[in-house]
FIPALO-211787 format. One record per residue (C-alpha): residue in one letter; y, x, z; residue number from 0. Coordinates in Angstrom, 2 decimals, decimal comma. Layout:
N
['A'; [Y; X; Z]; NUM] ...
//
This chain:
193
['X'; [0,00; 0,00; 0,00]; 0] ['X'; [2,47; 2,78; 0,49]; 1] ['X'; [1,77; 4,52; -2,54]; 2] ['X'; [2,70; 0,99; -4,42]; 3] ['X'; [5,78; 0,63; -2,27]; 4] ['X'; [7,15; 4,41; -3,38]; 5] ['X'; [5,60; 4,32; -6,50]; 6] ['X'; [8,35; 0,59; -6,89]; 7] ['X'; [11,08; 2,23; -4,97]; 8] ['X'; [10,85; 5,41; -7,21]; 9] ['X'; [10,65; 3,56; -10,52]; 10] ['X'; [13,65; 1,36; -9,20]; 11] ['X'; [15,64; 4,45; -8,31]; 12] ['X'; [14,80; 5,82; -11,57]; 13] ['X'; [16,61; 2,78; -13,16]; 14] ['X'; [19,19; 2,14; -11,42]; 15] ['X'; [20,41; 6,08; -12,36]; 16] ['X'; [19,73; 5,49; -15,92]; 17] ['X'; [20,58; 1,93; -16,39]; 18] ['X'; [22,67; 1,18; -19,57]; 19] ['X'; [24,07; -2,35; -17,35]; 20] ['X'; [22,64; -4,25; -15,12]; 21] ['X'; [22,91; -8,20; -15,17]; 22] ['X'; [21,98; -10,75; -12,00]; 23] ['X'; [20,61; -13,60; -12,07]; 24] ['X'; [19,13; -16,51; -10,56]; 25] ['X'; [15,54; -18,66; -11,86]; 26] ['X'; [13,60; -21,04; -10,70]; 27] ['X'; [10,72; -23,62; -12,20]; 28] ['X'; [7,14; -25,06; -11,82]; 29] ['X'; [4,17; -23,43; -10,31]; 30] ['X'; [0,39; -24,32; -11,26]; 31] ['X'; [-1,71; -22,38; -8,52]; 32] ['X'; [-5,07; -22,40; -7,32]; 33] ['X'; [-7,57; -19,61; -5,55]; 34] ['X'; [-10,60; -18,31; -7,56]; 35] ['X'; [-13,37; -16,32; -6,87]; 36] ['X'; [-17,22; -16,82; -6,27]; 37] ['X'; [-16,84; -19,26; -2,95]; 38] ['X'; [-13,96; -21,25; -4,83]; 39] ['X'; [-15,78; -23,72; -6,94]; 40] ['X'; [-14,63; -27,02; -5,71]; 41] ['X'; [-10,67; -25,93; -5,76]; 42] ['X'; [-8,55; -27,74; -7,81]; 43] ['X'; [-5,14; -26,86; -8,95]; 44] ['X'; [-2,08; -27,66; -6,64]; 45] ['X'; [1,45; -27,82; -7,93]; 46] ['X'; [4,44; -26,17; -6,48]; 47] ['X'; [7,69; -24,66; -6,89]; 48] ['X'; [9,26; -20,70; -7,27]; 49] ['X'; [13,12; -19,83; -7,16]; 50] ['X'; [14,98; -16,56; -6,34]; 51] ['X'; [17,21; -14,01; -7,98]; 52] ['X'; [16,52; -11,15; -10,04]; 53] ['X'; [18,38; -8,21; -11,44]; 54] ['X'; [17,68; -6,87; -15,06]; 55] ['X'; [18,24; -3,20; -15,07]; 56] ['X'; [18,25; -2,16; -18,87]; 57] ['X'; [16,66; 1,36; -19,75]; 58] ['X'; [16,91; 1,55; -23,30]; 59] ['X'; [17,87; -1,10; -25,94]; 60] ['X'; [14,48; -2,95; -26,04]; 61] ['X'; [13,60; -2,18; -22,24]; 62] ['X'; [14,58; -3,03; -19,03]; 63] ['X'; [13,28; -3,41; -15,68]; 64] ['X'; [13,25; -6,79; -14,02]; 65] ['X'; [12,92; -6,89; -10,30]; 66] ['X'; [12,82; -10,33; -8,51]; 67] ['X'; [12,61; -11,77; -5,08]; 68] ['X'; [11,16; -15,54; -5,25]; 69] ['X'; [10,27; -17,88; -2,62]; 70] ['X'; [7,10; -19,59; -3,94]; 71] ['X'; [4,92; -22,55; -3,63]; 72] ['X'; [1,67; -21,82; -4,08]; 73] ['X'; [-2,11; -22,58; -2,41]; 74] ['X'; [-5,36; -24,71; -3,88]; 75] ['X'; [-6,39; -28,16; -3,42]; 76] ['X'; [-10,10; -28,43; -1,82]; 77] ['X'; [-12,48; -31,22; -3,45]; 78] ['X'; [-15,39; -31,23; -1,08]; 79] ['X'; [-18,63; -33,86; -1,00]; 80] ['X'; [-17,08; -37,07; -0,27]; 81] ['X'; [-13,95; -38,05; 0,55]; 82] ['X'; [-13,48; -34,38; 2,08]; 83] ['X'; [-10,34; -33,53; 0,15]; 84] ['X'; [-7,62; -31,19; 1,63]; 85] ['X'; [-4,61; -29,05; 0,48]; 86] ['X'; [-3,94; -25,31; 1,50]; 87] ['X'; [-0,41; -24,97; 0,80]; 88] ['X'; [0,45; -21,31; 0,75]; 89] ['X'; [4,22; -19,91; 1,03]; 90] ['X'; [4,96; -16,41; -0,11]; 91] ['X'; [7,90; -14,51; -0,40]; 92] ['X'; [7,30; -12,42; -3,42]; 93] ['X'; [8,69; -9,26; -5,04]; 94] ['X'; [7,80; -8,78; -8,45]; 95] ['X'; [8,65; -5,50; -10,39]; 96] ['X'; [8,37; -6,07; -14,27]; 97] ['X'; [8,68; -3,87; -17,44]; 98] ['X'; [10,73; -6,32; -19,57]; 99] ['X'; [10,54; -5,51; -23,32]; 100] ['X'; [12,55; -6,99; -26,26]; 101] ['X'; [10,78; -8,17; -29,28]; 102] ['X'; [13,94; -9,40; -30,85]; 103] ['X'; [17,63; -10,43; -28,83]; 104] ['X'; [15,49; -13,52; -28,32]; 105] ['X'; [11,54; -13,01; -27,48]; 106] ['X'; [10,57; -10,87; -24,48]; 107] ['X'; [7,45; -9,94; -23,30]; 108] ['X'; [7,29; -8,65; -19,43]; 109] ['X'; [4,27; -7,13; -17,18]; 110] ['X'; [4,36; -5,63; -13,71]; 111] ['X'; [3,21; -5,74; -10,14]; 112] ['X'; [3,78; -7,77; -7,45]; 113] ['X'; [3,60; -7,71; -4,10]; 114] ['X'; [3,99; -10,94; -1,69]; 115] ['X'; [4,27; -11,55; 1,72]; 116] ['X'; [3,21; -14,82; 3,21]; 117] ['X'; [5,66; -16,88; 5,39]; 118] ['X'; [3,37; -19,98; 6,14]; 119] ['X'; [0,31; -21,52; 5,27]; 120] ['X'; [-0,60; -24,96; 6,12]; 121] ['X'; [-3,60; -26,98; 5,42]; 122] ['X'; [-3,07; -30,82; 6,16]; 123] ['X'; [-0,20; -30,19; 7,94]; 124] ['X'; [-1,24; -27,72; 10,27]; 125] ['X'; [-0,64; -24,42; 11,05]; 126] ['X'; [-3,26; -21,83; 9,42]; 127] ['X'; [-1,57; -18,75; 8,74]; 128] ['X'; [-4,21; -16,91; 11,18]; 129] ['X'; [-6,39; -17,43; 8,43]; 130] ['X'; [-4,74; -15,58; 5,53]; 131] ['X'; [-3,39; -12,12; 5,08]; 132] ['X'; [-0,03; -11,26; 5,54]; 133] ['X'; [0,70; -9,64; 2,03]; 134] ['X'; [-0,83; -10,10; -1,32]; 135] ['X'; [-0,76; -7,97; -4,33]; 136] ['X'; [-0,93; -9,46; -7,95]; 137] ['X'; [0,04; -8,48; -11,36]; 138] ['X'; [1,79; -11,00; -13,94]; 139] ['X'; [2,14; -11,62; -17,44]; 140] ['X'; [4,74; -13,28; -19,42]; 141] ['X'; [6,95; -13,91; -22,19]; 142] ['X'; [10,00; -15,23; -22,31]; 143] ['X'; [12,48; -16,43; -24,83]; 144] ['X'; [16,56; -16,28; -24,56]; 145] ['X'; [18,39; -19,45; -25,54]; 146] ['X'; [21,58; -17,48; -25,26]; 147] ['X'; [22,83; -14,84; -23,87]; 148] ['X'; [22,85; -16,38; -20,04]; 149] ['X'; [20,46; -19,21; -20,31]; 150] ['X'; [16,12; -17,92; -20,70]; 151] ['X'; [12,88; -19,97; -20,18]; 152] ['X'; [9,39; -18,37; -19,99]; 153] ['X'; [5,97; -18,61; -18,83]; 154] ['X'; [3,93; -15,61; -16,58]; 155] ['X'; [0,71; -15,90; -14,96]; 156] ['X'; [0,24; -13,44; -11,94]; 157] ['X'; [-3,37; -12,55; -11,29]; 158] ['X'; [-4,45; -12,07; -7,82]; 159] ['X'; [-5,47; -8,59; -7,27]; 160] ['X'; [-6,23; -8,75; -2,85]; 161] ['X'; [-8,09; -11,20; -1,08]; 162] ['X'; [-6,28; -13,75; 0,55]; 163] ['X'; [-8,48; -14,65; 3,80]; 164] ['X'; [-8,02; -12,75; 6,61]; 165] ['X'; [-11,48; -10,32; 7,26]; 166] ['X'; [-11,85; -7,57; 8,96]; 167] ['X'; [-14,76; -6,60; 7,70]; 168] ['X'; [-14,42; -6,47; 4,02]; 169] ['X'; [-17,06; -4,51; 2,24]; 170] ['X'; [-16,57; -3,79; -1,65]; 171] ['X'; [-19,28; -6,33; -2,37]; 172] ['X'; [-17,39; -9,20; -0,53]; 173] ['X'; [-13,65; -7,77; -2,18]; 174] ['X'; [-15,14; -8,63; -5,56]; 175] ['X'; [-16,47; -12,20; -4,53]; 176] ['X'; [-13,22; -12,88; -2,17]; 177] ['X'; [-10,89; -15,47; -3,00]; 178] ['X'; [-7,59; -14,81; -4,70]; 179] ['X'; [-4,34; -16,21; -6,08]; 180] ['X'; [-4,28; -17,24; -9,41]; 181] ['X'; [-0,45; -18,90; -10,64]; 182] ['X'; [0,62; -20,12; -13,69]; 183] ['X'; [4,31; -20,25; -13,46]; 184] ['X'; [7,28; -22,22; -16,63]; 185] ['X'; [10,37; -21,15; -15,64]; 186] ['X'; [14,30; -21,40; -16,38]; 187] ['X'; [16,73; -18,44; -15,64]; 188] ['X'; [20,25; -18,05; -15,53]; 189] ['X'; [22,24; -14,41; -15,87]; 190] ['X'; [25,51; -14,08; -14,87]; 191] ['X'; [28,39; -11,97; -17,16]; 192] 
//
């Protein structure tokens, strides 16, 4: 975890010295979430919500780097025999770090790492954040198209790359089988002059 924490700070130092200009902005929009993995058959998916700022740091022409801090929505719905249905709602603060490139003034493409740190978890309306890990690591995918110069919409799907239960006793066999986040996430951004 600290070598992905310096690895981010040291590629965000690295472009905030070479950055060409820098633009802020704000984004929010629809998540589509849901936890996968071997013991995750009967989750459904459970809608929710993302917003937050973000800063676009360009490199070079075609390049920039895009980080973002977004509250977001996210969990599974549980589908059980019978009537046993219940939601996990899931709330993460996270802090994605993306390599944003241009295909033309309009098209983008974007992938990166993210790290997220939960602030609650509830299932049914009770406290379960005893249950879940603290942080969460993921990497997304996107694309992204520019209406204008201020006004973007795009799509990005963050695969979970951590576990999200809490288990001490993790071996490799049950890291591979353990459930993780999976989001699908449309979103509208705004950048300021």
């Amino acid at each position: 975890m600290k070598k992905v924490i310096l690895t981010t700070m040291a590629i965000l130092a690295f472009g905030f010295a070479n950055a060409q200009k820098t633009r802020f902005g704000v984004k929010g929009g629809l998540n589509v979430s849901t936890l996968t993995g071997e013991y995750e058959d009967d989750t459904k998916s459970l809608i929710g919500f993302h917003v937050g700022g973000f800063a676009e740091i360009k490199v070079i022409e075609r390049l920039a780097i895009q980080p973002e801090l977004l509250f977001s929505a996210q969990g599974a719905r549980f589908e059980g025999i019978g009537n046993d249905k219940y939601d996990a709602k899931l709330n993460y603060l996270n802090i994605p770090v993306l390599a944003k490139f241009y295909i033309t003034k309009q098209f983008t493409v974007e992938a990166g790492p993210q790290i997220g740190f939960l602030l609650s978890a509830k299932i049914e309306g009770e406290d379960a954040k005893d249950f879940y890990k603290s942080a969460d690591f993921g990497f997304n995918f996107g694309a992204g198209y520019n209406f204008t110069d201020n006004f973007s919409a795009g799509i990005r799907y963050t695969v979970g790359l951590s576990g999200v239960y809490d288990n001490d006793n993790e071996d490799l066999e049950d890291y591979i089988d353990s459930s993780k986040n999976s989001n699908l996430a449309l979103f509208v951004g705004y950048k300021f002059n």
